[in-house]
C-alpha positions, 0 to 999 in steps of 0.5 A: 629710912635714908633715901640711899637705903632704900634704893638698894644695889641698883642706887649705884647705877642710879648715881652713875646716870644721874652724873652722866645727866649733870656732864650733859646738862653741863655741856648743854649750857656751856656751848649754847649761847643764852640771852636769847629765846631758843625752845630747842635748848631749853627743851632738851635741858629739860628733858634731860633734867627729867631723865636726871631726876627718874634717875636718883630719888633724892629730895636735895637733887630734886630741888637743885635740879628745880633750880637748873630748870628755873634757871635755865628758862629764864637763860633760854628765853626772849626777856627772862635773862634781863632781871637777872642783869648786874651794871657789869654782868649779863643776865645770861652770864649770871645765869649760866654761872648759877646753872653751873653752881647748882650742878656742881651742888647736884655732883656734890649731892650724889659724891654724898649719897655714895660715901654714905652709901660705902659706910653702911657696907653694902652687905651684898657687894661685900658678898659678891667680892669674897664669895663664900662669906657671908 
C-alpha cells in the first residue's frame, strides 16, 4: 500500500495543512535574520516543522522536513552557521537558501502525492460530485 492510499479522503486536507506549514515555515526564515543565537525563531520552526510533519504521513516529507530543522538550528544559532560559510557567502545566507531548496523539495513532495492521488479516481469523491452513480 502507497503512502497516499491509506490516508483516504482526509489526505486531501492533510495536504492542504501541510502546505499552509511549508508557506509559514517559508515566511518564518525570510523575514528572520539568522547567524545569530535566537531560541525564539528556532522554536517556532520547530513547532511548526511538528504540526508540518502530523500533518502528512510521508517518509520523503519526513526526511526533507528533517532537514529544514537540521538547518534551521545551525541558521538560529551562536556559532552553528560559521561551517557553513564559503569565501563569498554567509553561512546564514547558505543556510536560509538551503531551507528554501528543501521546502521547495517539500511543496514538490506534496503537489506529487496529489497527482497520484487524482490518478487513482478517488472513488468517494467521484461519487460525491455525481450523486446517484456509483
Amino acid at each position: 500500500m502507497t503512502t497516499f492510499q491509506h490516508l483516504g479522503a482526509g489526505g486531501r486536507r492533510d495536504i492542504a495543512v501541510a502546505r499552509e506549514h511549508c508557506g509559514a515555515m517559508r515566511a518564518l526564515v525570510m523575514r528572520t535574520v539568522g547567524g545569530r543565537e535566537d531560541r525564539e525563531s528556532l522554536g517556532k520552526l520547530r513547532e511548526i516543522l511538528r504540526s508540518a510533519s502530523a500533518a502528512i504521513d510521508d517518509a520523503d516529507c519526513r526526511s526533507l522536513l528533517s532537514s529544514v530543522e537540521r538547518c534551521g538550528a545551525d541558521l538560529f544559532s551562536k556559532s552553528g552557521h560559521l561551517k557553513w560559510a564559503t569565501a563569498h557567502v554567509s553561512g546564514a545566507d547558505v543556510l536560509t537558501l538551503q531551507i528554501l531548496r528543501e521546502l521547495d523539495a517539500f511543496e514538490a513532495r506534496l503537489l506529487r502525492l496529489e497527482a497520484a492521488r487524482n490518478a487513482t479516481g478517488w472513488p468517494d469523491l467521484a461519487r460525491r460530485a455525481r450523486p446517484g452513480r456509483a
